[in-house]
SENU-213111 format. One record per atom (N, C-alpha, C): residue number from 1; residue in three letters; atom name; x, y, z negated. Coordinates in Angstrom, 2 decimals. Each point is the difference from the previous one (the first is absolute). Example, Ala and Ser with C-alpha at 12.3 -4.5 7.8 and 13.67 -1.06 7.14 Angstrom:
- 1 | ALA | N | 13.19 | -5.69 | -7.80
- 1 | ALA | CA | -0.89 | 1.19 | 0.00
- 1 | ALA | C | 0.90 | 1.20 | 0.00
- 2 | SER | N | -0.35 | 1.05 | 0.72
- 2 | SER | CA | 0.82 | 1.19 | -0.06
- 2 | SER | C | -0.77 | 1.09 | -0.73
This chain:
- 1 | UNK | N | 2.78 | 22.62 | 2.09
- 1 | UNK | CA | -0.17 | -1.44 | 0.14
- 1 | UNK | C | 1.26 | -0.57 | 0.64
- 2 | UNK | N | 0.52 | -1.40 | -0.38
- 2 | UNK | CA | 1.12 | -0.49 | 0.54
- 2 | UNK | C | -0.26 | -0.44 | 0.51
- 3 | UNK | N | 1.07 | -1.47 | 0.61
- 3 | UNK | CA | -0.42 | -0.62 | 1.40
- 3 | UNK | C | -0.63 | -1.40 | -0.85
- 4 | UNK | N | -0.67 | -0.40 | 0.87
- 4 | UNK | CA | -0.70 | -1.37 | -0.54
- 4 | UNK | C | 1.10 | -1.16 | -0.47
- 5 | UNK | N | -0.24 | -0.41 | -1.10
- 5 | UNK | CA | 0.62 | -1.59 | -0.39
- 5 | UNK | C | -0.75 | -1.14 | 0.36
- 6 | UNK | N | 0.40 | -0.98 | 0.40
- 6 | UNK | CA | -0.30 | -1.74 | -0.25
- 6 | UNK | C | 0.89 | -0.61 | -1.10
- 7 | UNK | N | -0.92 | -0.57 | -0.43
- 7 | UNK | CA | 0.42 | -0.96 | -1.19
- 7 | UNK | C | -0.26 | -1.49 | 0.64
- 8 | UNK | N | 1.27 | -0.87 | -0.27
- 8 | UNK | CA | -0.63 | -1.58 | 0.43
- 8 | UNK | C | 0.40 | -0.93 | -1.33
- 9 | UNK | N | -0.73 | -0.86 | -0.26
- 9 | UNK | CA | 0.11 | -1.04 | -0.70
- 9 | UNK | C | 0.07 | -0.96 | 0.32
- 10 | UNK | N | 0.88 | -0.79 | -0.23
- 10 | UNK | CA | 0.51 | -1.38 | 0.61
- 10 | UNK | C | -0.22 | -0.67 | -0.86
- 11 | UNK | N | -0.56 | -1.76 | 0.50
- 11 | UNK | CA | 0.13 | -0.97 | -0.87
- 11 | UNK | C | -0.42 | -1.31 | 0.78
- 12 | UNK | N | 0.08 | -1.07 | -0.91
- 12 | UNK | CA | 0.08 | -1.41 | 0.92
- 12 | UNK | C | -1.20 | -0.62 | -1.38
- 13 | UNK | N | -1.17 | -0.36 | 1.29
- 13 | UNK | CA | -1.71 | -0.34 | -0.41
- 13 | UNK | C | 0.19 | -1.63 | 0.02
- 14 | UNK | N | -0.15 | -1.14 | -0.93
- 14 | UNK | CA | -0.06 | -1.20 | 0.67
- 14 | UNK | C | -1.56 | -0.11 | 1.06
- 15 | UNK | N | 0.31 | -1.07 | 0.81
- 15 | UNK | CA | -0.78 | -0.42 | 0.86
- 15 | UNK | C | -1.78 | 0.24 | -0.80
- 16 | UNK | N | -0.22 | -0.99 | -0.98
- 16 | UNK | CA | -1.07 | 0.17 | -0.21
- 16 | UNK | C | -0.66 | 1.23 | -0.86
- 17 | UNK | N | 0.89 | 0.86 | -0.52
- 17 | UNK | CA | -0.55 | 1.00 | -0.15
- 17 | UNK | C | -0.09 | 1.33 | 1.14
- 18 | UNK | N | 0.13 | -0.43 | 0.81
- 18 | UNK | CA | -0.30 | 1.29 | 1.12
- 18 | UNK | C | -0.91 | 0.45 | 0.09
- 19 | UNK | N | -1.44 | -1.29 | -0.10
- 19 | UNK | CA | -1.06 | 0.98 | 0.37
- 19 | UNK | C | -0.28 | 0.72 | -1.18
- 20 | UNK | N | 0.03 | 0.13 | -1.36
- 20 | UNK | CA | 0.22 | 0.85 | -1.01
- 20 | UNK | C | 0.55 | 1.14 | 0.28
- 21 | UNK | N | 1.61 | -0.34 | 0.49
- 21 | UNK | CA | 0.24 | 2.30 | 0.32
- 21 | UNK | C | -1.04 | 0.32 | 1.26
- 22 | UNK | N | -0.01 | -0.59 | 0.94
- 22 | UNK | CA | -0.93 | 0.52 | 0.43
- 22 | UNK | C | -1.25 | 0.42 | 0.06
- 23 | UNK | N | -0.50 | -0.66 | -0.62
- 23 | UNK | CA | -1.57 | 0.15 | -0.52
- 23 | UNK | C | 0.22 | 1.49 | -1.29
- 24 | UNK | N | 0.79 | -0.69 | -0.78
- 24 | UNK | CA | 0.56 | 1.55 | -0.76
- 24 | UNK | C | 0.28 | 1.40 | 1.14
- 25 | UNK | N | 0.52 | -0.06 | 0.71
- 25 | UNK | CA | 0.66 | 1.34 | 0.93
- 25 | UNK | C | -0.92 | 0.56 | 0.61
- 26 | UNK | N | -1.34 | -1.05 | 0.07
- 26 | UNK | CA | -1.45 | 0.67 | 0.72
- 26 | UNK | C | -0.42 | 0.68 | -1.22
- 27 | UNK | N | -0.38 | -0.56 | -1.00
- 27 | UNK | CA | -0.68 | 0.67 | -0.94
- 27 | UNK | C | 0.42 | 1.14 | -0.75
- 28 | UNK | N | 1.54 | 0.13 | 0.20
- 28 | UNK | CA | 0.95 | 1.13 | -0.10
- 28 | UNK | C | -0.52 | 1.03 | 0.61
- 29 | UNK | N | -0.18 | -0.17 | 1.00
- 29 | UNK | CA | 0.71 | 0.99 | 1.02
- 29 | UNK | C | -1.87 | 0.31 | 0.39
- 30 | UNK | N | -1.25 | -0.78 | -0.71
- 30 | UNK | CA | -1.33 | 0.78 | 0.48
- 30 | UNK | C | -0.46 | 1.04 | -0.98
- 31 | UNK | N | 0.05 | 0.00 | -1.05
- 31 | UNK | CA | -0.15 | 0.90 | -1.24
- 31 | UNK | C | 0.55 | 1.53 | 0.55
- 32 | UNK | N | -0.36 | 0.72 | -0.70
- 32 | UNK | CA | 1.26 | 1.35 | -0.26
- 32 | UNK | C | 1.54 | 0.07 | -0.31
- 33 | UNK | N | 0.23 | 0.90 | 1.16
- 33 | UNK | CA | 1.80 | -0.02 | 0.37
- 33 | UNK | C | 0.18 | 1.67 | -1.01
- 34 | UNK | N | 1.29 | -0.76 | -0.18
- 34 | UNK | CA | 0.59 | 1.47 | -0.45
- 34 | UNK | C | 0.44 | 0.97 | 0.41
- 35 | UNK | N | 0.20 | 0.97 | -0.17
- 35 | UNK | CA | 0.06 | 1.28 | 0.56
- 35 | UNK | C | 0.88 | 0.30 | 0.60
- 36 | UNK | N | 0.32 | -0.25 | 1.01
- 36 | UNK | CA | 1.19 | 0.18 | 0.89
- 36 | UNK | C | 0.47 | -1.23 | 1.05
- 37 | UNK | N | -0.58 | -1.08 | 0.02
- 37 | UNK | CA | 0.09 | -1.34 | 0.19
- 37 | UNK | C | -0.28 | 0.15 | 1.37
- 38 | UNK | N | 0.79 | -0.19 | 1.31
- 38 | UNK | CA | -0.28 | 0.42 | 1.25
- 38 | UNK | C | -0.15 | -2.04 | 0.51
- 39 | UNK | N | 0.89 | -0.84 | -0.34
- 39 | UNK | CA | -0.61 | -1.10 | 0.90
- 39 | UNK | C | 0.75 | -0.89 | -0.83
- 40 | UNK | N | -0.58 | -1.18 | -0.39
- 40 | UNK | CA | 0.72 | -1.01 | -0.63
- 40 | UNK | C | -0.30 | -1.80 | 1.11
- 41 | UNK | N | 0.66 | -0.55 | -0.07
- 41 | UNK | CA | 0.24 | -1.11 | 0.52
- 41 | UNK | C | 0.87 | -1.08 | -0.53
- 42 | UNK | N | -0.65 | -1.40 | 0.28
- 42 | UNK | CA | 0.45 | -1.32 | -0.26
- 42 | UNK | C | 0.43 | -0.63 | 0.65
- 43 | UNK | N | 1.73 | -0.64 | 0.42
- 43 | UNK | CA | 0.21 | -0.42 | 1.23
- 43 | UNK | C | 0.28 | -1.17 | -0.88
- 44 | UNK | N | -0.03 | -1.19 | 0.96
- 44 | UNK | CA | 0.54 | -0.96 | 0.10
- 44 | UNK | C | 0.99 | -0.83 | 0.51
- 45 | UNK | N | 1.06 | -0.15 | -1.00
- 45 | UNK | CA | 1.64 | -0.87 | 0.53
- 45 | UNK | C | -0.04 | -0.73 | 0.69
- 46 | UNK | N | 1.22 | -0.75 | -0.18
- 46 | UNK | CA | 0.19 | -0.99 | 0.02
- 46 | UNK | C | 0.21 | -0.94 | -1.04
- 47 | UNK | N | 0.02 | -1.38 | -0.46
- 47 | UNK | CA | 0.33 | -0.75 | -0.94
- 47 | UNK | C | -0.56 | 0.52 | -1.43
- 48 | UNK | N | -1.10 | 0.81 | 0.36
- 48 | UNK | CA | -1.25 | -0.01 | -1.17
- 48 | UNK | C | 0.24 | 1.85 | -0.59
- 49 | UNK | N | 1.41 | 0.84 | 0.88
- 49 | UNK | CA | 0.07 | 0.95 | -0.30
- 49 | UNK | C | -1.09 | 0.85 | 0.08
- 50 | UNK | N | -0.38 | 1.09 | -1.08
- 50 | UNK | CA | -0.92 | 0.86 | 0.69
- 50 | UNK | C | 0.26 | 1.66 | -0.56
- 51 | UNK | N | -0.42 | 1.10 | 0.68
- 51 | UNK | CA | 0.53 | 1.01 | -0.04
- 51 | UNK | C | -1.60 | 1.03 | -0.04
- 52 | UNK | N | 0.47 | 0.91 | -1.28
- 52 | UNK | CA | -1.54 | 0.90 | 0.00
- 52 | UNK | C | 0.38 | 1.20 | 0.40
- 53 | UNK | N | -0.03 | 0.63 | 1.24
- 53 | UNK | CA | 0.77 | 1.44 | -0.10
- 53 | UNK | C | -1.28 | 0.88 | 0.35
- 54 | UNK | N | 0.79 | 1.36 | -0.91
- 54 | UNK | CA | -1.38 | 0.95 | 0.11
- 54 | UNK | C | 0.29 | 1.19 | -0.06
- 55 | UNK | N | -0.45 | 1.07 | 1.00
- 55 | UNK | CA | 0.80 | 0.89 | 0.54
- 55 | UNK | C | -0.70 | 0.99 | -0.94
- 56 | UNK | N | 0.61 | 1.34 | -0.65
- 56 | UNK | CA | -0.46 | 0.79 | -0.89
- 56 | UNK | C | 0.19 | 1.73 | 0.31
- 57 | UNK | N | -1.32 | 0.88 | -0.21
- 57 | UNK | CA | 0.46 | 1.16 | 0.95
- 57 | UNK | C | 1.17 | 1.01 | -0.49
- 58 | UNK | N | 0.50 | -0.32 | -1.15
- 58 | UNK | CA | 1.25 | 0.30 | -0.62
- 58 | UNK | C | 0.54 | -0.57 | -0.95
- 59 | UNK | N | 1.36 | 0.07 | -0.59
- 59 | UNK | CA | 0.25 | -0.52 | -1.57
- 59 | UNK | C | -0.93 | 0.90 | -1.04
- 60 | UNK | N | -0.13 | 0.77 | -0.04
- 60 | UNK | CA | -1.21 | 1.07 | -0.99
- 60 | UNK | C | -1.12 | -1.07 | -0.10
- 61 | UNK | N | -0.30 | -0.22 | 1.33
- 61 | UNK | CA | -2.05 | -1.21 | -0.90
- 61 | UNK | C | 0.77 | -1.35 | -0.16
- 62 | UNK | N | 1.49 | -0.84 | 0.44
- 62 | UNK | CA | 0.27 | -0.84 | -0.70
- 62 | UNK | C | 0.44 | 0.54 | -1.50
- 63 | UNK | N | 0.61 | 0.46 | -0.25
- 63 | UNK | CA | 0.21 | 0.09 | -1.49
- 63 | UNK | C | -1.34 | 0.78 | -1.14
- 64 | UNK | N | -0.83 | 0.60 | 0.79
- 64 | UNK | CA | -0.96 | 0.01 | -1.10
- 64 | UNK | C | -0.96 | -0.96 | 0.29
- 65 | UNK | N | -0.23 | -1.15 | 0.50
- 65 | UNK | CA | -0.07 | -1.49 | -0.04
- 65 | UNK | C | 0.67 | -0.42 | -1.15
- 66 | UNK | N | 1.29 | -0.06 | -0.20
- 66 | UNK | CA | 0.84 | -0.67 | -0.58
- 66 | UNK | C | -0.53 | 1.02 | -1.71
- 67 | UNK | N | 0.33 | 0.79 | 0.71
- 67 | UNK | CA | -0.34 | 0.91 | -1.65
- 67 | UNK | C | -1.24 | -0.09 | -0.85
- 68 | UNK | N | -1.36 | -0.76 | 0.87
- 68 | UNK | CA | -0.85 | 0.13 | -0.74
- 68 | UNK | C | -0.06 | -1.26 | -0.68
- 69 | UNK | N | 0.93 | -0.91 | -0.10
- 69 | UNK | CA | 0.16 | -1.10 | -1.21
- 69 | UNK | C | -0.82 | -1.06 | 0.50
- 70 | UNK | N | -0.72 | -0.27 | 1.15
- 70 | UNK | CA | -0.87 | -1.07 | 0.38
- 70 | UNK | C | 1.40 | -0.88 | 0.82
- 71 | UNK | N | -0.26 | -1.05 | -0.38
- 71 | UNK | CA | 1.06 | -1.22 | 0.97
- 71 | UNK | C | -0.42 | 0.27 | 1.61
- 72 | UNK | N | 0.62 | 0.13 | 0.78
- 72 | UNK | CA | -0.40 | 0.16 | 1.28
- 72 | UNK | C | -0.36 | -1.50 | 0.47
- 73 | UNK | N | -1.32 | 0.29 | 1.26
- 73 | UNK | CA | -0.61 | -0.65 | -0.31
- 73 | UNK | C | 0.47 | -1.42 | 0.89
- 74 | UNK | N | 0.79 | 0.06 | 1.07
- 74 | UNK | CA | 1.09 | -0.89 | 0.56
- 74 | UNK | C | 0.77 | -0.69 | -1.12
- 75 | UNK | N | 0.50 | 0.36 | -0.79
- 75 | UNK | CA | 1.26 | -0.08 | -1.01
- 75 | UNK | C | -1.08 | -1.24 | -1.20
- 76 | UNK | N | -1.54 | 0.32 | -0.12
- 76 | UNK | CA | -0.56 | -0.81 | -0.86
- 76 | UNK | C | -0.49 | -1.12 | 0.14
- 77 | UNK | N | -0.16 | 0.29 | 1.36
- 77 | UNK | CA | -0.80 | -1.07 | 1.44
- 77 | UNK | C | 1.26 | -1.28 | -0.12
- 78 | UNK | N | 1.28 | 0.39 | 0.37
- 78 | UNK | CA | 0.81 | -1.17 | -0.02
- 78 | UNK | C | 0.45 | -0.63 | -1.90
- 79 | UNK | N | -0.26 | 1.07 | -0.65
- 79 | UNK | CA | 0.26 | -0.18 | -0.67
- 79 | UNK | C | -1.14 | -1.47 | -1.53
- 80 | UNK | N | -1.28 | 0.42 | 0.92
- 80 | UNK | CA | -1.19 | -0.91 | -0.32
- 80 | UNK | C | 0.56 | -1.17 | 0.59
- 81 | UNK | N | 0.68 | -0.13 | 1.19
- 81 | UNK | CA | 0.81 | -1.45 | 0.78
- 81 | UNK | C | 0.64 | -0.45 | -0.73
- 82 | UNK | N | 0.94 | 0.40 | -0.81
- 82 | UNK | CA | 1.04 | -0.01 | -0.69
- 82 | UNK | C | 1.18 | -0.46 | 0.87
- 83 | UNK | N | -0.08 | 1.40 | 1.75
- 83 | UNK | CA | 1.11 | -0.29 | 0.20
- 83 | UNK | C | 0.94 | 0.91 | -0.20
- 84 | UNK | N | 1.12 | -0.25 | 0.31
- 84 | UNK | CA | 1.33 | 0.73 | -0.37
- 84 | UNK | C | 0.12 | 1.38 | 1.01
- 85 | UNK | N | 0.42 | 1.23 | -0.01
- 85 | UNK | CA | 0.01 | 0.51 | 1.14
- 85 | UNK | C | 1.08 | 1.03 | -0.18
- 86 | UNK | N | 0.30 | 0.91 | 1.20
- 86 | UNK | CA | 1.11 | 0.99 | -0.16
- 86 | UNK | C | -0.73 | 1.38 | 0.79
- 87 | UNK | N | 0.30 | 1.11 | -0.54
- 87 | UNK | CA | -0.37 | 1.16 | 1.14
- 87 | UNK | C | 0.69 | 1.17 | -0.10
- 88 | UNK | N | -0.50 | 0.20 | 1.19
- 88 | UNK | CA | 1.29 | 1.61 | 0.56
- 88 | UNK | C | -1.38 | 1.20 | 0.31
- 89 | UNK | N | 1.08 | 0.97 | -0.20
- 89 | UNK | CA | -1.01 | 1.10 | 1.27
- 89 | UNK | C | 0.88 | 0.46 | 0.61
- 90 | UNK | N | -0.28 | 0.41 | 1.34
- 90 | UNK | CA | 0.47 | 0.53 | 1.11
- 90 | UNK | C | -0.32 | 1.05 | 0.32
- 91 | UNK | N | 1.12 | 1.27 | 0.10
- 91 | UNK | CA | -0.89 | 1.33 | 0.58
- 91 | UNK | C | 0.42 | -0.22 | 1.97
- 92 | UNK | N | -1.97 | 0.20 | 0.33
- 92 | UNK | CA | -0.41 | -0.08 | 1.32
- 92 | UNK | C | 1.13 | 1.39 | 0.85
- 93 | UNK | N | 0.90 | -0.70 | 0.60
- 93 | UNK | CA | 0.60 | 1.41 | 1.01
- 93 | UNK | C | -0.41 | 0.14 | 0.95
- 94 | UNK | N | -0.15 | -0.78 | 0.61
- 94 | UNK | CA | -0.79 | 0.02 | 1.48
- 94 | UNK | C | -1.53 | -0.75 | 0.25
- 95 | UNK | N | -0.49 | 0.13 | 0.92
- 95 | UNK | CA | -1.22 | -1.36 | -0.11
- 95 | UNK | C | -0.12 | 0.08 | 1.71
- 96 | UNK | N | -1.25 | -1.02 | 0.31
- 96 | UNK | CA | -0.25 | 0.07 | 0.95
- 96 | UNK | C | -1.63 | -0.47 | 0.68
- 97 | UNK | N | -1.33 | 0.57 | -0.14
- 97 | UNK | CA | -1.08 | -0.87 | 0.29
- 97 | UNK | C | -0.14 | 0.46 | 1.59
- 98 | UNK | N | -0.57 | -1.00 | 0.33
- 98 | UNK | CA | -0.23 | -0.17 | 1.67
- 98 | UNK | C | -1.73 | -0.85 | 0.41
């Protein structure tokens, strides 16, 4: 097993559709998670920015995510918005819970 990834997705929500991703990110995130899916979260910007990051217990259960041909389910959520977005993954080197 490798070290855990986060993936974040960035994008800019207008005002009145907010309560939409959010109301979406609940109903996301109550169903069944995928297999490897250690914590996902919705922060909120500034100037309408918002950020979905979601920490994963390796690249192995992100890419057979990716491999099993379903749109991930963040990626469809903004994408039902029709907003624009960008994303990275990050391999976790350090961490820290307290």
């Amino acid at each position: 097993m490798g070290a855990a990834v986060m993936t974040t997705i960035d994008t800019v929500i207008e005002p009145e559709r907010e309560p939409e991703l959010i109301e979406g990110f609940r109903r996301m995130t109550e169903g069944r998670q995928p297999e490897g899916l250690i914590r996902s979260e919705l922060l909120r910007g500034q100037g309408g920015a918002w950020r979905i990051q979601t920490t994963w217990r390796d690249r192995e259960a992100l890419l057979a995510l990716r491999a099993s041909g379903e749109t991930p389910a963040a990626l469809a959520l903004l994408d039902r918005l029709g907003a624009q977005h960008s994303h990275t993954v990050h391999t976790v080197e350090r961490s820290i819970e307290v």
